[in-house]
N, C-alpha and C positions, 0 to 999 in steps of 0.2 A: 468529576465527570470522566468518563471513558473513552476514548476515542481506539477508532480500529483504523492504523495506516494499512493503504497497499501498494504495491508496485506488481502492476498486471503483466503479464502477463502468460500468453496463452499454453508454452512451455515450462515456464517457473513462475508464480505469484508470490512474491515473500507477504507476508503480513507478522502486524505487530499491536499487539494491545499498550495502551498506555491508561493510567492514571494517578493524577496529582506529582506528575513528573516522576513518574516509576515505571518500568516497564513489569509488565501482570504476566504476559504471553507475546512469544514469536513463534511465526514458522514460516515454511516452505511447502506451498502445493506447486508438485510436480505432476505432469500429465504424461503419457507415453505417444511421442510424436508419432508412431506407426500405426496409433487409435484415428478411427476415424474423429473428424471436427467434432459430432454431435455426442460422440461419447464421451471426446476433451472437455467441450462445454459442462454436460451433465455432470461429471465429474468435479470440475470448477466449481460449479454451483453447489451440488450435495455438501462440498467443502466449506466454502464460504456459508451456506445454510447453517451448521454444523458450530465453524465458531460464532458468526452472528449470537444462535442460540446460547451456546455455552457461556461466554462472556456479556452478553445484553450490553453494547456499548452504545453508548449517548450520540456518536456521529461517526460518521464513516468520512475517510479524509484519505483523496485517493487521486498516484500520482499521474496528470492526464498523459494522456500517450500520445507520442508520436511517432508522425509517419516515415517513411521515407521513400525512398522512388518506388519500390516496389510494392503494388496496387494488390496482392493478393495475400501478400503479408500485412498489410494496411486493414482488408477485410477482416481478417482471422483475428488482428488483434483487434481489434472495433466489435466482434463479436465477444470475446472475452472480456473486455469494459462491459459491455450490455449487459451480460451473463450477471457482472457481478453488482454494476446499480439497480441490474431488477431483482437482485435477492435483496438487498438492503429497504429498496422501495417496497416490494411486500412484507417487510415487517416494520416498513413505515420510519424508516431508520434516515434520518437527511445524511444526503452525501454531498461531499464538501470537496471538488477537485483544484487541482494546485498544478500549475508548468515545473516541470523539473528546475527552469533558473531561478524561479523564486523559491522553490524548495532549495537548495543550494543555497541560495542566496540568506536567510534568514536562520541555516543551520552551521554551514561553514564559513558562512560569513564574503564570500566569495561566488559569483553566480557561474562560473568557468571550474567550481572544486570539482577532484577527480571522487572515485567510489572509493578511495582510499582517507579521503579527505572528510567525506561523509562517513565514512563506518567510527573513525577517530573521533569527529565530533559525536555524531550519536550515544557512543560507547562512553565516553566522555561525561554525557549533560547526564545519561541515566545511569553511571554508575556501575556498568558493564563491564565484563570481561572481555575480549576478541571475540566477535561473532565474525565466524568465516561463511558466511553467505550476504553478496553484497545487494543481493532484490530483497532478503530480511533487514538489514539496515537501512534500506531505502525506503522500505515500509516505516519503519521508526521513526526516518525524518520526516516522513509526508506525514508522520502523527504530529511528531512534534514544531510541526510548522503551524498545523493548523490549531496547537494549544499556542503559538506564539502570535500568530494572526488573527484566530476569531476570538480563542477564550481567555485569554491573558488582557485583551480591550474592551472585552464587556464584563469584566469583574470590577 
């Protein structure tokens, strides 16, 4: 099975292909912050569309976002989640979201691990070299959470 992790955001989305505990594919979509919203969005999308297709993975497993006081940075990224559960939902893809503490929790083994804690483990369970983008290995643990949580217990 295939799973596609993400860690959204509307500035940087890292993502990460996994299968049978191997990493296939990562990246990094970046958007240009002086683009208006709807060109970021579009952009997002075309991207996610793009790997969606290319790799055809079995579930999307994506890390939920949170907020913080600031309401219009709140909107912006809530619009980039939507952006990218509605590209997976048109091609009918289930998307499977996860809290960062329990992503943490099930990768580094600690729900308080820092992005340096996560990138070790990651780098670690798939056999990896130093990946120096930490939204790309945050994508890998919200893959590899969600082969440790849903598809590791229904096998």
């Amino acid at each position: 099975m295939k799973i596609l992790g993400l860690d959204v955001g509307l500035l940087k989305t890292g993502w990460g292909i996994i299968k049978n505990h191997k990493c296939i594919g990562h990246g990094l979509i970046k958007t240009n912050p002086k683009s208006p919203i709807e060109q970021r969005l579009a952009l997002l999308w075309s991207n996610i569309m793009t790997i969606l297709q290319n790799y055809s993975p079995d579930h999307v497993a994506i890390e939920q976002t949170f907020v913080g006081a600031n309401m219009s940075s709140g909107i912006r990224l809530g619009a980039a989640y939507g952006t990218i559960i509605s590209t997976a939902g048109l091609l009918k893809i289930p998307v499977f979201p996860y809290p960062t503490k329990v992503i943490k929790q099930h990768i580094a083994l600690k729900g308080d691990a820092s992005k340096t804690d996560i990138a070790e483990a990651v780098c670690y369970t798939l056999k990896l070299d130093k990946i120096n983008q930490e939204d790309t290995t945050d994508a890998l643990a919200t893959a590899l959470c969600h082969l440790k949580l849903f598809i590791d217990k229904t096998a």
